[in-house]
mmJSON file of the N, C-alpha and C atoms, coordinates in Angstrom:
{"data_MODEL":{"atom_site":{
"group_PDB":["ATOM","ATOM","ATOM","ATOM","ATOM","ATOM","ATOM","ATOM","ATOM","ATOM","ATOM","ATOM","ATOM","ATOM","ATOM","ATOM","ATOM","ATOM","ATOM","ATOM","ATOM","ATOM","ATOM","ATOM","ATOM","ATOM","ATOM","ATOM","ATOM","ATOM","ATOM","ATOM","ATOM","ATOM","ATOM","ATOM","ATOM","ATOM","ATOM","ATOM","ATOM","ATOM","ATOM","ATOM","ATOM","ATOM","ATOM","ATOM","ATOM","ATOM","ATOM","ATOM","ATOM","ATOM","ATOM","ATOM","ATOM","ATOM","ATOM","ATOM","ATOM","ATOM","ATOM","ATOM","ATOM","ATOM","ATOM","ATOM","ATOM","ATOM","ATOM","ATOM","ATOM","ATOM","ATOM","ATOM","ATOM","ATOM","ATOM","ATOM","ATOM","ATOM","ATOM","ATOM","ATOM","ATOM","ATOM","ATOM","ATOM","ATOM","ATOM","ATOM","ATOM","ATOM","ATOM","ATOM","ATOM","ATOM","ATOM","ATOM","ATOM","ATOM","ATOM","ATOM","ATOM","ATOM","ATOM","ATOM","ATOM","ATOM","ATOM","ATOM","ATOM","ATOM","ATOM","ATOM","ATOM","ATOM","ATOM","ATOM","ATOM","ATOM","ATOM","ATOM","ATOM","ATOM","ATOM","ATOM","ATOM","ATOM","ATOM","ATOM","ATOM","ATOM","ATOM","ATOM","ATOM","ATOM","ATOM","ATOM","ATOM","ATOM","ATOM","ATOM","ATOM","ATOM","ATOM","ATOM","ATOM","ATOM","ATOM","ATOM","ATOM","ATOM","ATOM","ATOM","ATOM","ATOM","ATOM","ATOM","ATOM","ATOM","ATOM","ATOM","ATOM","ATOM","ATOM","ATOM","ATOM","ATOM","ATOM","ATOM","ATOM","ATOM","ATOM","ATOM","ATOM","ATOM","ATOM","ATOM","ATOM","ATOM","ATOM","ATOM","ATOM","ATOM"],
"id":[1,2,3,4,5,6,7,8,9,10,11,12,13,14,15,16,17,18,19,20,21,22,23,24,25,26,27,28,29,30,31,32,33,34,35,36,37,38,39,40,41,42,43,44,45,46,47,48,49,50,51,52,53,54,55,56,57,58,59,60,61,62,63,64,65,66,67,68,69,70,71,72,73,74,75,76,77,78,79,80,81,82,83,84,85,86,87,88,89,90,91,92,93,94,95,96,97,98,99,100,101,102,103,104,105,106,107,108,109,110,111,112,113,114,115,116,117,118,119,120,121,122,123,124,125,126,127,128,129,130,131,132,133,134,135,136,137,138,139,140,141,142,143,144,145,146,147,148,149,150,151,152,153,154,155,156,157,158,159,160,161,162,163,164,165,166,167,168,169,170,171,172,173,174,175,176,177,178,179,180,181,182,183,184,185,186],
"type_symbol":["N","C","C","N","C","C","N","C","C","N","C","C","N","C","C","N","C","C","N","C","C","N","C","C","N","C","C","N","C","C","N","C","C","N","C","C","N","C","C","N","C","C","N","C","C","N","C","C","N","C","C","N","C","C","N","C","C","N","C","C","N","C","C","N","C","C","N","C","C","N","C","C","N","C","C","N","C","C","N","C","C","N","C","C","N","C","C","N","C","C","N","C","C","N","C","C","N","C","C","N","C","C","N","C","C","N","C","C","N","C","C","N","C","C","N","C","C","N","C","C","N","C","C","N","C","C","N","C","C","N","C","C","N","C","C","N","C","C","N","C","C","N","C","C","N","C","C","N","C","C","N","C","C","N","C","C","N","C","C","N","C","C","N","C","C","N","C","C","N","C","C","N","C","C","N","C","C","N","C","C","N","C","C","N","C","C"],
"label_atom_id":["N","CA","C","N","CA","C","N","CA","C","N","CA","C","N","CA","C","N","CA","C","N","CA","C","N","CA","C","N","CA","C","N","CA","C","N","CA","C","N","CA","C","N","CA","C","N","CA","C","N","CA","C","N","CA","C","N","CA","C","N","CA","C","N","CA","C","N","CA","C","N","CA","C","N","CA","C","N","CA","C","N","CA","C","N","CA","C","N","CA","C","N","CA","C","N","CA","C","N","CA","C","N","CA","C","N","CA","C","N","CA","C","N","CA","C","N","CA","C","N","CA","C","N","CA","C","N","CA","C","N","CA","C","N","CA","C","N","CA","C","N","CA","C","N","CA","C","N","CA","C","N","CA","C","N","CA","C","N","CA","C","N","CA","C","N","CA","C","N","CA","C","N","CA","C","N","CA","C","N","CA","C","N","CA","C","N","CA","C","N","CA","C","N","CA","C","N","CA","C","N","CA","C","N","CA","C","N","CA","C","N","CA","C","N","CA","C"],
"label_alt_id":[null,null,null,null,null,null,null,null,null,null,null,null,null,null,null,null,null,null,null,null,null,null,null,null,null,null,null,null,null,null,null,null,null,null,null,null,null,null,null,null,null,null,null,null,null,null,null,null,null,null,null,null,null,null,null,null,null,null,null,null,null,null,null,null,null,null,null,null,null,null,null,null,null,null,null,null,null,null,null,null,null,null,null,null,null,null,null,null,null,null,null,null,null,null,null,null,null,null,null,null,null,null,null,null,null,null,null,null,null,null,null,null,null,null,null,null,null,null,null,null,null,null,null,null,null,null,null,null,null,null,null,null,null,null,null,null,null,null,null,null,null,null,null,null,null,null,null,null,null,null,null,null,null,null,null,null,null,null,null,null,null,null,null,null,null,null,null,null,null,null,null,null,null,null,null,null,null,null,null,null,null,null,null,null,null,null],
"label_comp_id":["UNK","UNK","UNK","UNK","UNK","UNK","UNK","UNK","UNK","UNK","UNK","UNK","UNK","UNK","UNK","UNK","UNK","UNK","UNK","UNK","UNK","UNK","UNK","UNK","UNK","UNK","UNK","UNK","UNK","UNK","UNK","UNK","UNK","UNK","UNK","UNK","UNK","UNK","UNK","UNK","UNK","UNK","UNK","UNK","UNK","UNK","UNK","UNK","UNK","UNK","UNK","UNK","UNK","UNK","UNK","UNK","UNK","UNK","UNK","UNK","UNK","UNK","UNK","UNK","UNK","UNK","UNK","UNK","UNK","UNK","UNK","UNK","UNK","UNK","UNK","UNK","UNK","UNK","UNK","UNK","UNK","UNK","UNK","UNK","UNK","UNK","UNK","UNK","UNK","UNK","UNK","UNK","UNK","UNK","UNK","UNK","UNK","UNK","UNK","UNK","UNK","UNK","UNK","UNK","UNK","UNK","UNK","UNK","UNK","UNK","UNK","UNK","UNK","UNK","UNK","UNK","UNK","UNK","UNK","UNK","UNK","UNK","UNK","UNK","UNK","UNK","UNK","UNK","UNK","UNK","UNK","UNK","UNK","UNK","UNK","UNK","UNK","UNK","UNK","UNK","UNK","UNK","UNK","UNK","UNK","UNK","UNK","UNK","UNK","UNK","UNK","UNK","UNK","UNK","UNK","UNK","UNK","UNK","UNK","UNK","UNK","UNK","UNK","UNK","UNK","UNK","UNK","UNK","UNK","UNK","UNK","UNK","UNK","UNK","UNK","UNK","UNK","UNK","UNK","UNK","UNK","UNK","UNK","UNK","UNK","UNK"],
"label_asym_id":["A","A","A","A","A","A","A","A","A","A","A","A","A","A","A","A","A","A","A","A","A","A","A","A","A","A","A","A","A","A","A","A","A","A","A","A","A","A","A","A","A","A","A","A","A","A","A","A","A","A","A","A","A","A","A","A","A","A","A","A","A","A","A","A","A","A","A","A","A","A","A","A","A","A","A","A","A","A","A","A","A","A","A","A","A","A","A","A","A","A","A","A","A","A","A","A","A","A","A","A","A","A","A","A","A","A","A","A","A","A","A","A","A","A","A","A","A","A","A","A","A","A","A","A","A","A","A","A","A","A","A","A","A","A","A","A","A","A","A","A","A","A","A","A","A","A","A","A","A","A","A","A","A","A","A","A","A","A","A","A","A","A","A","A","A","A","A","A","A","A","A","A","A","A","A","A","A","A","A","A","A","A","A","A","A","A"],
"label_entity_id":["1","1","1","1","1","1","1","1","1","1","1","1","1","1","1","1","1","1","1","1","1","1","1","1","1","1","1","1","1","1","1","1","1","1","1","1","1","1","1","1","1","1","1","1","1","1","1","1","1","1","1","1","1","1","1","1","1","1","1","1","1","1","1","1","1","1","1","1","1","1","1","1","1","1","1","1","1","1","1","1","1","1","1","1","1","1","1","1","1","1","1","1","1","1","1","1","1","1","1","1","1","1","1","1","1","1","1","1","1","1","1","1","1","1","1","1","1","1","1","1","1","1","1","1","1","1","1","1","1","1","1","1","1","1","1","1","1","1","1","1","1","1","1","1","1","1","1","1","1","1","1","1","1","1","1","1","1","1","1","1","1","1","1","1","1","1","1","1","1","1","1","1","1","1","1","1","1","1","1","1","1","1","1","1","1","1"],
"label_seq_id":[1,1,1,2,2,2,3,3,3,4,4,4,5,5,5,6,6,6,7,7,7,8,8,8,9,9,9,10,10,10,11,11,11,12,12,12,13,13,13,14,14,14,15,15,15,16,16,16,17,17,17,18,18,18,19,19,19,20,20,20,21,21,21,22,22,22,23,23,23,24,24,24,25,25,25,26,26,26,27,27,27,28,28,28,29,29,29,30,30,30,31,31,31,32,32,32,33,33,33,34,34,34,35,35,35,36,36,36,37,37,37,38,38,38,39,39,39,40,40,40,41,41,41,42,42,42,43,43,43,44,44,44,45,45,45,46,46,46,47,47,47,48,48,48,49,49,49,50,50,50,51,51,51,52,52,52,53,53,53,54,54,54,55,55,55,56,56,56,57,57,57,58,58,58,59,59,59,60,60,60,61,61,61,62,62,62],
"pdbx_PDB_ins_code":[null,null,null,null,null,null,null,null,null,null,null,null,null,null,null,null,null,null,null,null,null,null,null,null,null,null,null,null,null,null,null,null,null,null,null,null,null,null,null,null,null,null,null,null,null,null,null,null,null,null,null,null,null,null,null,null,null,null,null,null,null,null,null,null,null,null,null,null,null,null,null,null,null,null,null,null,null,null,null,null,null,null,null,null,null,null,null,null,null,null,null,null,null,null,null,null,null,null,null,null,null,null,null,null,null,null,null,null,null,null,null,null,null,null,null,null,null,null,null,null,null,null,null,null,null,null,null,null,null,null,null,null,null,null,null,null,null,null,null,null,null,null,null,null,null,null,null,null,null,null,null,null,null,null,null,null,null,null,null,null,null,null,null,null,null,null,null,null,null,null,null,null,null,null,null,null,null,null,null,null,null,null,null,null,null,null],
"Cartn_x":[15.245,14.177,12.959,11.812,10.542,9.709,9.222,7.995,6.743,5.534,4.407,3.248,2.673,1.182,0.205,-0.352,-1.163,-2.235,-3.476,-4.537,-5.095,-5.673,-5.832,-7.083,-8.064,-9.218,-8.582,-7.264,-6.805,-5.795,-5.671,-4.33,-3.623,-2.948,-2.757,-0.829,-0.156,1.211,1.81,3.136,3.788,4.711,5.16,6.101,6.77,7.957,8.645,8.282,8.28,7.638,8.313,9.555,10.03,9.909,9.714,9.646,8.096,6.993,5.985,6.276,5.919,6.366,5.261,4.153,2.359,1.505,0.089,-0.679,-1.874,-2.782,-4.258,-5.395,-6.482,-7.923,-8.476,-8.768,-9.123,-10.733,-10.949,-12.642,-12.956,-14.432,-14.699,-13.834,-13.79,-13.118,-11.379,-10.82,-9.47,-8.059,-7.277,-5.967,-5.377,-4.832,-3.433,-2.55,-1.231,0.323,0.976,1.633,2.809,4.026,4.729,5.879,7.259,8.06,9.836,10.009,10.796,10.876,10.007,8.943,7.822,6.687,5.728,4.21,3.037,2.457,1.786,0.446,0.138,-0.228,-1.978,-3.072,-4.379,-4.579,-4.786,-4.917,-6.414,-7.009,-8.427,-7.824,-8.6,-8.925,-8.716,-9.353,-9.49,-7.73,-7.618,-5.614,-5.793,-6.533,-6.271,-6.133,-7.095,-6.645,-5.209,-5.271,-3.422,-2.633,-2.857,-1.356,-1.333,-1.844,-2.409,-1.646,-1.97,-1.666,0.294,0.561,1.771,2.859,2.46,2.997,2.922,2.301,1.949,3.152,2.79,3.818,5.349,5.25,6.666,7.639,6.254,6.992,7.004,6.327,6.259,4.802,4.612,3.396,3.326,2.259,2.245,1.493],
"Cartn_y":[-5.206,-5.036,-5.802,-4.932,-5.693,-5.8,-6.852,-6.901,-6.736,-6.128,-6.589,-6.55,-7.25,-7.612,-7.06,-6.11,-5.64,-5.622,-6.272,-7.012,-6.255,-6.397,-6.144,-6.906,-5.957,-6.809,-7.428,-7.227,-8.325,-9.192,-9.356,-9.951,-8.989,-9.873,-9.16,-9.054,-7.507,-7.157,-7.462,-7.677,-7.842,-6.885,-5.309,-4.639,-4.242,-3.519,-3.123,-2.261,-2.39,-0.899,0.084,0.332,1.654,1.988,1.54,2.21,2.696,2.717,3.175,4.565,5.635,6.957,7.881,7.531,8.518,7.479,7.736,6.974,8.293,7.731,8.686,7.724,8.533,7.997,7.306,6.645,5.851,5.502,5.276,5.405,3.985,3.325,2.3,1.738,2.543,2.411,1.614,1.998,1.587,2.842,2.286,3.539,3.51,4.699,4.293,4.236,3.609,3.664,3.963,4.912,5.592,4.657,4.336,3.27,4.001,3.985,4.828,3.954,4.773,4.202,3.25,3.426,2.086,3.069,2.264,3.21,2.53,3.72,3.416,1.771,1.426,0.287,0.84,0.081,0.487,-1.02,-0.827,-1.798,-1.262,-2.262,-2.323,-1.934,-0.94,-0.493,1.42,2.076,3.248,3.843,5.019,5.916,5.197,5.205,4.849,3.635,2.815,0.989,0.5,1.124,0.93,1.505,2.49,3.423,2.348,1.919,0.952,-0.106,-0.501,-1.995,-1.315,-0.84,-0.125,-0.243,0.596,0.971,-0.312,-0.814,-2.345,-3.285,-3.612,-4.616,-3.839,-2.597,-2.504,-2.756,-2.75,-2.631,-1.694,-0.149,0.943,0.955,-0.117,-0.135,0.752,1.957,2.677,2.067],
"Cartn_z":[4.499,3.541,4.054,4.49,4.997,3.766,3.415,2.304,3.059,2.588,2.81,2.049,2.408,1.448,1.15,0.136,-0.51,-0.856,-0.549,-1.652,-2.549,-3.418,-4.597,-5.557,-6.207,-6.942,-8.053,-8.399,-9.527,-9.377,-7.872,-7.681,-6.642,-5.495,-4.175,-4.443,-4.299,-4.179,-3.255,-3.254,-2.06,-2.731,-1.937,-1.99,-0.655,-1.241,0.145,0.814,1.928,2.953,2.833,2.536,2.659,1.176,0.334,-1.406,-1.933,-0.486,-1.068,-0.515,-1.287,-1.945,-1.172,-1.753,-1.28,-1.322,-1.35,-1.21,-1.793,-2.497,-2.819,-3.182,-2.682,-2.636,-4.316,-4.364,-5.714,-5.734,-6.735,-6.726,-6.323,-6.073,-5.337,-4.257,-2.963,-1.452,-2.064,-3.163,-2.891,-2.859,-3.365,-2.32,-3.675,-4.217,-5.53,-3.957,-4.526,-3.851,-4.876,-4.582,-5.177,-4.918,-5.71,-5.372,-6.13,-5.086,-5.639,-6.696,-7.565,-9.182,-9.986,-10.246,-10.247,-10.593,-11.19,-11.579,-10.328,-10.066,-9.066,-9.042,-8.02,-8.157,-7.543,-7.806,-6.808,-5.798,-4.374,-3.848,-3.276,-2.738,-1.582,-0.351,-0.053,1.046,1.131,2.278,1.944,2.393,2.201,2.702,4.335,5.245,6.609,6.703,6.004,5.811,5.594,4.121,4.084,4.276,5.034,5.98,6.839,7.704,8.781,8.427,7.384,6.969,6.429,5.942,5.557,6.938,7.882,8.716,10.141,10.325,11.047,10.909,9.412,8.996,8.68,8.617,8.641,9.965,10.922,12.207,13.353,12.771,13.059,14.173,14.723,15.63,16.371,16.888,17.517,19.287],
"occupancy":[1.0,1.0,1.0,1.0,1.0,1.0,1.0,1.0,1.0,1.0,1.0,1.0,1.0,1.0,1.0,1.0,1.0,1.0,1.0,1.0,1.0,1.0,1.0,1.0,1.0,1.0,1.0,1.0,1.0,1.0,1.0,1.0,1.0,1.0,1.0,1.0,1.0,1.0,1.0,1.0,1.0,1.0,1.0,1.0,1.0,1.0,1.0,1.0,1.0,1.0,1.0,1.0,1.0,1.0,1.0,1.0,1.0,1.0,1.0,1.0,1.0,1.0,1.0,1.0,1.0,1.0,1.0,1.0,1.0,1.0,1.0,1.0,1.0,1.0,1.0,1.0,1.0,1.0,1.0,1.0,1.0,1.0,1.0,1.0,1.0,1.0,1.0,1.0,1.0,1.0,1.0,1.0,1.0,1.0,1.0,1.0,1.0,1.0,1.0,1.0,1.0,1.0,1.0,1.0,1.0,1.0,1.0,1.0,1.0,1.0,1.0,1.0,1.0,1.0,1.0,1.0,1.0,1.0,1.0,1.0,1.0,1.0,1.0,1.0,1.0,1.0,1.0,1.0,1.0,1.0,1.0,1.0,1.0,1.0,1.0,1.0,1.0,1.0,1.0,1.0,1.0,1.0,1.0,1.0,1.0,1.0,1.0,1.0,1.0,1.0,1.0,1.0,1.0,1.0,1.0,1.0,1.0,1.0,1.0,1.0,1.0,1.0,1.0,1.0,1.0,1.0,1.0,1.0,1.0,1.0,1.0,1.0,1.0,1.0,1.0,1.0,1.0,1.0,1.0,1.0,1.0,1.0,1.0,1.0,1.0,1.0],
"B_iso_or_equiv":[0.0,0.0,0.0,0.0,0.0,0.0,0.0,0.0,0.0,0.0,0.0,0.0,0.0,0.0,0.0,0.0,0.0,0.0,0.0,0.0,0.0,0.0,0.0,0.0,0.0,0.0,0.0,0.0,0.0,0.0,0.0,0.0,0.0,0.0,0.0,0.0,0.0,0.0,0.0,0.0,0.0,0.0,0.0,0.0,0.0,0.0,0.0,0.0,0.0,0.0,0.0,0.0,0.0,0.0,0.0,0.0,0.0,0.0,0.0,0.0,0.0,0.0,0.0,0.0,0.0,0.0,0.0,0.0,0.0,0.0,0.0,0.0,0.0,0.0,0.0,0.0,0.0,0.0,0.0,0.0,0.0,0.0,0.0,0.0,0.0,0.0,0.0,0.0,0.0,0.0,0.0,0.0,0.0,0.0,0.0,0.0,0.0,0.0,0.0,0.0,0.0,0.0,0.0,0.0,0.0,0.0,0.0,0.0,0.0,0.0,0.0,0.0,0.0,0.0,0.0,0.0,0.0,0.0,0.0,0.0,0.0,0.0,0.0,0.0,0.0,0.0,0.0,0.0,0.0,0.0,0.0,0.0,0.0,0.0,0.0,0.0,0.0,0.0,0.0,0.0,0.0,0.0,0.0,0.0,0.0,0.0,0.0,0.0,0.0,0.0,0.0,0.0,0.0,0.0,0.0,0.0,0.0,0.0,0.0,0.0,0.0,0.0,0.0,0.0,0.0,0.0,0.0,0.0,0.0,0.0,0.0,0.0,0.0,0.0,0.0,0.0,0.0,0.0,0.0,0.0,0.0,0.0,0.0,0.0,0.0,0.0],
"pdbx_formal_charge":[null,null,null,null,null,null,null,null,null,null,null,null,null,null,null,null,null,null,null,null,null,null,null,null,null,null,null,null,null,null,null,null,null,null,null,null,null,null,null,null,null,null,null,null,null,null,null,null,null,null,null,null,null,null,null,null,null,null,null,null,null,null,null,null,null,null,null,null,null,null,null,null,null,null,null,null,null,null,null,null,null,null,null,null,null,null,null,null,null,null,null,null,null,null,null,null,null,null,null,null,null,null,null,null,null,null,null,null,null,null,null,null,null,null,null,null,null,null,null,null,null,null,null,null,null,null,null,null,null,null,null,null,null,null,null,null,null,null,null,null,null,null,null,null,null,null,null,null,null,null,null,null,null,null,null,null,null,null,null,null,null,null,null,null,null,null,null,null,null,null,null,null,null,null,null,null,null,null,null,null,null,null,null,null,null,null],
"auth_seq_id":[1,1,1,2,2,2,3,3,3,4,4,4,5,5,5,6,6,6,7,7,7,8,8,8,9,9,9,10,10,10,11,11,11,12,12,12,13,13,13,14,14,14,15,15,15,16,16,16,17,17,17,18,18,18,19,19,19,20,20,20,21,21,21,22,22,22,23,23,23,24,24,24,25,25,25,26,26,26,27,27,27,28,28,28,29,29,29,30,30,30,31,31,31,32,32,32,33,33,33,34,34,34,35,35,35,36,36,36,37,37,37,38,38,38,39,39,39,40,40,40,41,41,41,42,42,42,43,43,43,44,44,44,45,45,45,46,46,46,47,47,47,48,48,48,49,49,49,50,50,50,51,51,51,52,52,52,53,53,53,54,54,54,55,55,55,56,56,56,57,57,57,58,58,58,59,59,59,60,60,60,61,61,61,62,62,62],
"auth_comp_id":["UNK","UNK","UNK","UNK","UNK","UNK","UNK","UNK","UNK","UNK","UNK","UNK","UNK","UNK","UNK","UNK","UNK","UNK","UNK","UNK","UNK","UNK","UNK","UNK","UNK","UNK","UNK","UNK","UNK","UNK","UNK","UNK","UNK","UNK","UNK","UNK","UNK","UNK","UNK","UNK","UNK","UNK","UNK","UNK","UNK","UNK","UNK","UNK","UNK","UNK","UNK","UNK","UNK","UNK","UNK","UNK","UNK","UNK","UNK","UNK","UNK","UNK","UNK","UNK","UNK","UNK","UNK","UNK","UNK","UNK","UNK","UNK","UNK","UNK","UNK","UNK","UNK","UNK","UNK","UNK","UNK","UNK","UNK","UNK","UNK","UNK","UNK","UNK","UNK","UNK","UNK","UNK","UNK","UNK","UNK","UNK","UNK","UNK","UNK","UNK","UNK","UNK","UNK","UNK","UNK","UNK","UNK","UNK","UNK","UNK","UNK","UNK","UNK","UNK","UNK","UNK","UNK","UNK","UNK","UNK","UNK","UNK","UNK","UNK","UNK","UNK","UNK","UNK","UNK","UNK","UNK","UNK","UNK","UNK","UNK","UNK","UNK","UNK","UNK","UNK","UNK","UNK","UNK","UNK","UNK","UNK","UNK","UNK","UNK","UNK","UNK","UNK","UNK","UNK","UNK","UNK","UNK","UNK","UNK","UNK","UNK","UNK","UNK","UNK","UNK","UNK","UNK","UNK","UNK","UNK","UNK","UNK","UNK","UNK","UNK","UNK","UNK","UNK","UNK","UNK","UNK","UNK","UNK","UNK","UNK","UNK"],
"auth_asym_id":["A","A","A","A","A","A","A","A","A","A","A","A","A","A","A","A","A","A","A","A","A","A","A","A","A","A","A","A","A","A","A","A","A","A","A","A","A","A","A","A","A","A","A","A","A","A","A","A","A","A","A","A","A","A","A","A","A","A","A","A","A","A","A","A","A","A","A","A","A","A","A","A","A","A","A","A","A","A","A","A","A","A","A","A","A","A","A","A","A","A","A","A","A","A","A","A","A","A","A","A","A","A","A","A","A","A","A","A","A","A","A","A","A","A","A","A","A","A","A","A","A","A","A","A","A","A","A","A","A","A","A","A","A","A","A","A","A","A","A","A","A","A","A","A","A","A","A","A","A","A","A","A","A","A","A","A","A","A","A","A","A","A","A","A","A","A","A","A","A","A","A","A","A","A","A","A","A","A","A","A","A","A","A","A","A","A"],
"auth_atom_id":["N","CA","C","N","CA","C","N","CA","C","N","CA","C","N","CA","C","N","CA","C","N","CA","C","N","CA","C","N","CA","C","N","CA","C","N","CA","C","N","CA","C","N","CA","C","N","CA","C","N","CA","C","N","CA","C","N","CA","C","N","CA","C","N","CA","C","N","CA","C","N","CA","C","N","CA","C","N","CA","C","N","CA","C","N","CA","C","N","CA","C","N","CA","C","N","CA","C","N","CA","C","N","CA","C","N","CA","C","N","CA","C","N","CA","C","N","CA","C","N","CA","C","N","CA","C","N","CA","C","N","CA","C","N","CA","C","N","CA","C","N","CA","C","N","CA","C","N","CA","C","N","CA","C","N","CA","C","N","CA","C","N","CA","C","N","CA","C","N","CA","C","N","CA","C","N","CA","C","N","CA","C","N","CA","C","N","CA","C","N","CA","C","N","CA","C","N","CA","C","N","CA","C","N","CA","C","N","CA","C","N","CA","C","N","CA","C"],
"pdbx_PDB_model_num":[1,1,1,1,1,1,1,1,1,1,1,1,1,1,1,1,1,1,1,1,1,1,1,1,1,1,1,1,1,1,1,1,1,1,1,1,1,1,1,1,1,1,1,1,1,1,1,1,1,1,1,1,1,1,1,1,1,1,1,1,1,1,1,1,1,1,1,1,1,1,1,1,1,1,1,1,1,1,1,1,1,1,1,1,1,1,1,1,1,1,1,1,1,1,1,1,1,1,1,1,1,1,1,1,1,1,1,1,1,1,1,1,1,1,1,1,1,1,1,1,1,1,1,1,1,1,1,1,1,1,1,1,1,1,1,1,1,1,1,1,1,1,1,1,1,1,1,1,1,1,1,1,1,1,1,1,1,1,1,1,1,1,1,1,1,1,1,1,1,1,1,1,1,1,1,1,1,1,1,1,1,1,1,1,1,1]
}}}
């Protein structure tokens, strides 16, 4: 189980990398995440920021 870190304008998530689900564009440059069993969360940054940041820390470095 990899956690990773989220930030966030109300407070920064730490979820698991493999339980985020989708990801969609949110108004003022942030991302919803879709999270398996869970209601989606909005973090900062645009879908390529946190795929990036998603996929990095999971490990999946290209």
């Amino acid at each position: 189980m990899k956690f990773i870190t989220l930030k966030s304008r109300g407070g920064n998530y730490m979820v698991i990398a493999s339980n985020v689900a989708w990801l969609r564009t949110a108004e003022n440059n942030q991302t919803m995440v879709g999270m398996v069993g869970g209601t989606p969360i909005v973090v900062d940054g645009t879908i390529d920021e946190v795929s990036k940041i998603i996929l990095d820390d999971a490990g999946h470095r290209n």
